[in-house]
LUMTI-166585 format. One record per residue (C-alpha): residue in three letters; z, y, x. Coordinates in steps of 0.25 Angstrom, whole numbers, plus 2048, in hexadecimal, padded with zeros to 3 digits. Last residue first. Example, Ala and Ser with C-alpha at 12.3 -4.5 7.8 and 13.67 -1.06 7.14 Angstrom:
BEGIN
SER81D7FC837;ALA81F7EE831;
This chain:
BEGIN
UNK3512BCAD0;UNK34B2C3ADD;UNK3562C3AE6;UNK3592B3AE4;UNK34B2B1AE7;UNK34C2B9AF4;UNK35A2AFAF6;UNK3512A4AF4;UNK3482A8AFD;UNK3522AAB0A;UNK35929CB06;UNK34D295B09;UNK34C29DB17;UNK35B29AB18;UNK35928BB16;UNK34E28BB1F;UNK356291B2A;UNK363288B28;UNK35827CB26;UNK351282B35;UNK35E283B3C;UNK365276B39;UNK35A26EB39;UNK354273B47;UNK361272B4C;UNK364264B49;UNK357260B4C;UNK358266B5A;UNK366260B5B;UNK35E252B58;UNK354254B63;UNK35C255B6D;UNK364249B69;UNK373246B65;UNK37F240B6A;UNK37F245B78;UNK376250B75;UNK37E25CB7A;UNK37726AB77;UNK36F270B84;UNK36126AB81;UNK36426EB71;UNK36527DB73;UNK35927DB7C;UNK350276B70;UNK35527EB67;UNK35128CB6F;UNK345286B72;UNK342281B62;UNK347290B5D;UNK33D297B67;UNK33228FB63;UNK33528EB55;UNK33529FB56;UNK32829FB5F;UNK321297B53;UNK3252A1B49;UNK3212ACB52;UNK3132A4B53;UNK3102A4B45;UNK3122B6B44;UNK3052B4B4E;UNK2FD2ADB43;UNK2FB2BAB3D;UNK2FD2BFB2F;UNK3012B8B21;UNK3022AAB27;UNK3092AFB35;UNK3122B8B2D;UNK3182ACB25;UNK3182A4B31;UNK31E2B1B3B;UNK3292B0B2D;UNK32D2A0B2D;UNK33229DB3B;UNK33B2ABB3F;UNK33F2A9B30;UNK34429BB34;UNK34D2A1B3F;UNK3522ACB36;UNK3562A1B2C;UNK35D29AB38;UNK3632A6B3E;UNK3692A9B2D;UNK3762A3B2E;UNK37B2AAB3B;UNK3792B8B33;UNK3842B4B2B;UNK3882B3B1C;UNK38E2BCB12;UNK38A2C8B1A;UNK37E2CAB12;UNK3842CCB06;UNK37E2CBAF8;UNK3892BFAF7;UNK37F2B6AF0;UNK3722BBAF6;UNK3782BAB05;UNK37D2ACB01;UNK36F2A7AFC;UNK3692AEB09;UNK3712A4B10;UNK373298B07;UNK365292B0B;UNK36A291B19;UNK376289B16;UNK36D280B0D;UNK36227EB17;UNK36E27BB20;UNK37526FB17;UNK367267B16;UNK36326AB23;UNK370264B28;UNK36F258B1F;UNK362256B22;UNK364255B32;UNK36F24BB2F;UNK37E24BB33;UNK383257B2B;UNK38D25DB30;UNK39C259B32;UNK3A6265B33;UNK3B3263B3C;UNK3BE26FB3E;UNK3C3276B49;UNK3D027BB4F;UNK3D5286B59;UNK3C628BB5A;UNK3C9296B4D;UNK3BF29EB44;UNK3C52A9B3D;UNK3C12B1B30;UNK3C72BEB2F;UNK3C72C4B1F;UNK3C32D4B20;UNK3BC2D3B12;UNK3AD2D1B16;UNK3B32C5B20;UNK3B82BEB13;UNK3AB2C1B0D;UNK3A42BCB1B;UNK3AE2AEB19;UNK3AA2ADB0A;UNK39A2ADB0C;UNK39D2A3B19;UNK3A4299B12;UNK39929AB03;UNK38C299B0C;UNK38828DB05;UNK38928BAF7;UNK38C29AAF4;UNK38C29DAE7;UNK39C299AE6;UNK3A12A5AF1;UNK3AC29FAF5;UNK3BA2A5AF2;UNK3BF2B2AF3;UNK3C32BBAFF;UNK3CF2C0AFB;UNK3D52B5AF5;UNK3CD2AAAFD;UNK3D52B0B0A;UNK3E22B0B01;UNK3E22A2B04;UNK3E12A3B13;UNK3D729CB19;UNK3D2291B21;UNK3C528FB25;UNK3B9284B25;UNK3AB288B2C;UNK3B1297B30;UNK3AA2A4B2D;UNK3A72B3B33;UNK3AE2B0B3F;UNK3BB2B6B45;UNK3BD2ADB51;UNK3C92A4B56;UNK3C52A2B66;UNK3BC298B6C;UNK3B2296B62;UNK3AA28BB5D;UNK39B288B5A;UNK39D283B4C;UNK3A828EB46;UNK3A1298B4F;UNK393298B45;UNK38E2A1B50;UNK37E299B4E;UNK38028DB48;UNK375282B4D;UNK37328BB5A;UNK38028EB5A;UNK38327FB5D;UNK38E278B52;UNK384274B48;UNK37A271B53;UNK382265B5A;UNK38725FB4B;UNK37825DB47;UNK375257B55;UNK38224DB52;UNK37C24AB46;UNK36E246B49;UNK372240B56;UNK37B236B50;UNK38A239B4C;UNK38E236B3E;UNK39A23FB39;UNK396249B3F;UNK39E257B45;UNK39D266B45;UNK3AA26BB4C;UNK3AE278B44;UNK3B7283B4B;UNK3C3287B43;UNK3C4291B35;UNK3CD29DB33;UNK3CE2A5B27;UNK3D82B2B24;UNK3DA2B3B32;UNK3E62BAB37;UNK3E32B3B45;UNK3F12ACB46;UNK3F12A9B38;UNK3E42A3B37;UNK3E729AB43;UNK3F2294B3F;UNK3EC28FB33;UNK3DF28CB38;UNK3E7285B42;UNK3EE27DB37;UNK3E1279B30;UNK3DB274B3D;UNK3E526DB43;UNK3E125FB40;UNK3D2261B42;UNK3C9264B36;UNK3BE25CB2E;UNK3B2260B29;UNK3A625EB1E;UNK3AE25DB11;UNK3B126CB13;UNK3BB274B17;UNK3C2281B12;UNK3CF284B17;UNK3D928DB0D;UNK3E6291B0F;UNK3F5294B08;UNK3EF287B01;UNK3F0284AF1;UNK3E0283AF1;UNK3DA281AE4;UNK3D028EAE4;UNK3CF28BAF2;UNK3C827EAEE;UNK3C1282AE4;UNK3BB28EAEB;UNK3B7284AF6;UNK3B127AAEC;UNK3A8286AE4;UNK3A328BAF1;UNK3A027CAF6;UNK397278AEA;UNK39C26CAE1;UNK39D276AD4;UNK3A726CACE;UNK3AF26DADA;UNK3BA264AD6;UNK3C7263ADF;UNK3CC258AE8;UNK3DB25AAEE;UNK3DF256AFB;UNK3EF25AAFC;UNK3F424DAF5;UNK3EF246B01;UNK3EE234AFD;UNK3E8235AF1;UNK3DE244AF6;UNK3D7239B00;UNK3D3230AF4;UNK3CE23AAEC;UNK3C6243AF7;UNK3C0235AF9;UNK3BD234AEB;UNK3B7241AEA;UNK3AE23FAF4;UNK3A6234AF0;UNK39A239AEF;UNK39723FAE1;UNK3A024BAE6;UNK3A4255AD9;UNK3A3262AE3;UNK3B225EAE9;UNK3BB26AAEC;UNK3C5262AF7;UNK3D2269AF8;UNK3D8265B04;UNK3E7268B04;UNK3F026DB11;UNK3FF26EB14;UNK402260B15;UNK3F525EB1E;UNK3F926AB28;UNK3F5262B35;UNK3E825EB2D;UNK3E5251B2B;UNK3E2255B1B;UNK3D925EB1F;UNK3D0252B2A;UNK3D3248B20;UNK3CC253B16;UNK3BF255B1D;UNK3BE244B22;UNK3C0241B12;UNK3B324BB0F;UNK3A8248B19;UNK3A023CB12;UNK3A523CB05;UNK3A024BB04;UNK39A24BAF6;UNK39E259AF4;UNK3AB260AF8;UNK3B126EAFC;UNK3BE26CB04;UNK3C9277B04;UNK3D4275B0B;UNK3E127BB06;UNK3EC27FB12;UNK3F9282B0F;UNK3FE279B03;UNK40D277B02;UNK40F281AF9;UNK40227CAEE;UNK40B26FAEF;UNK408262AF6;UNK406256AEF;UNK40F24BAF7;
């Protein structure tokens, strides 16, 4: 039975592209939802090459409420904007083809954002693999240690519901994207938290919830996770110049270009004037590698290594890092044109 614009309460919105590997477990996970018969998936697909869209296809023959639509842009923002502009839901969630959710967690969202007067709510995110070895399961370990991310509290947990800056994959009400607006489309990165500070700007409350949680699966390779840092580092000055606002973003994205600064800039001064600036880079490394290296010794290695976890971090903080400092001069060029 096709269900009605009346009957849907809840749209989910999926941006897609070439996600073959992740996409089918994200919207089994939706459509198992306590609330199935009240909730479509609306998947924006970027013209994936990879066989996505034919498993989108066949799932969406046997659920009337799974519905593919084209993102002829193929970037997230335009997919998102798509999809919420095609929504027939009272509310909005916003996932992507990388989690999965419990049973309950579209229902007690639900629940939740009445009870708290929220206008968007979002549960705690479980960072998991698909393929455990020690690589994988040492990148899962620093994505969810505050050492890896900082007071991101949707990856180290909560106890209580929280009023937080952003959450990973909320749900809102439809008026929500009414007043706030949509997703800022020169963003390609950046783009979730840019619209949840704008909503904040306007008086919006943004809550975080431990009553349920949802699944995100990282990369799984020490390449991949550089890759997809550098490129969420490099986004930070580029989404300051976008906006023209500072506050678009938070001070917890830039530790890591901070860090690398404290490396780069006693180098710079060594060269130019005394060798001594040279050793304040060198005492920095030190004090970052001791820190590391006692993090680590405490961390369960059960499934992975000592010497993995401090790859892990290193890769995750030096490509955030580097991808800022690239970022930084590409911004100073932007300034100058």
């Amino acid at each position: 039975m096709h269900n009605t614009s009346k009957d849907i309460l809840v749209s989910v919105v999926v941006p897609c592209r070439n996600e073959a590997k992740y996409i089918e477990i994200c919207i089994n996970s939706i459509i198992s939802n306590k609330l199935s018969d009240q909730i479509e998936v609306l998947i924006a697909d970027g013209e994936s090459n990879d066989g996505s869209k034919e498993i989108i296809t066949e799932l969406a023959k046997t659920n009337s409420n799974i519905r593919l639509i084209n993102n002829p842009q193929r970037l997230t923002p335009f997919g998102l904007n798509i999809g919420i502009e095609n929504a027939r839901g009272k509310y909005i969630m916003i996932a992507s083809s990388h989690s999965a959710f419990q049973q309950d967690y579209i229902p007690t969202l639900l629940k939740e954002l009445q009870e708290l007067d929220a206008d968007g709510i979002g549960g705690i995110m479980e960072t998991k693999i698909l393929n455990s070895n020690k690589t994988s399961e040492a990148i899962r370990i620093v994505l969810t240690h505050p050492f890896g991310v900082g007071n991101s509290y949707f990856r180290i947990g909560i106890k209580q519901p929280l009023k937080v800056d952003t959450v990973p994959f909320g749900l809102y009400k439809k008026s929500f994207f009414d007043d706030v607006g949509l997703y800022n489309t020169k963003l390609i990165r950046n783009h979730d938290i840019e619209l949840s500070k704008r909503a904040l700007a306007l008086g919006k409350k943004i809550f975080l919830t431990p009553s349920t949680s949802c699944t995100y699966y990282a990369r799984e390779t020490f390449s991949k996770l550089a890759k997809n840092n550098f490129k969420n580092g490099f986004w930070n000055f580029k989404t300051i110049y976008i906006t023209k606002k500072l506050s678009s973003i938070s001070l917890r994205h830039f530790v890591p270009f901070l860090f690398i600064m404290s490396l780069i800039i006693p180098i710079i001064l060594g060269l130019i004037w005394s060798k001594f600036f040279i050793l304040l880079s060198c005492l920095s490394l030190l004090l970052y590698t001791i820190f590391i290296l006692f993090t680590a010794l405490k961390i369960d290695k059960n499934k992975t290594s000592f010497f993995k976890i401090i790859c892990a971090f290193a890769v995750l903080h030096f490509s955030y890092g580097s991808g800022s400092v690239i970022g930084m001069f590409s911004f100073i060029n932007l300034f100058k044109k």
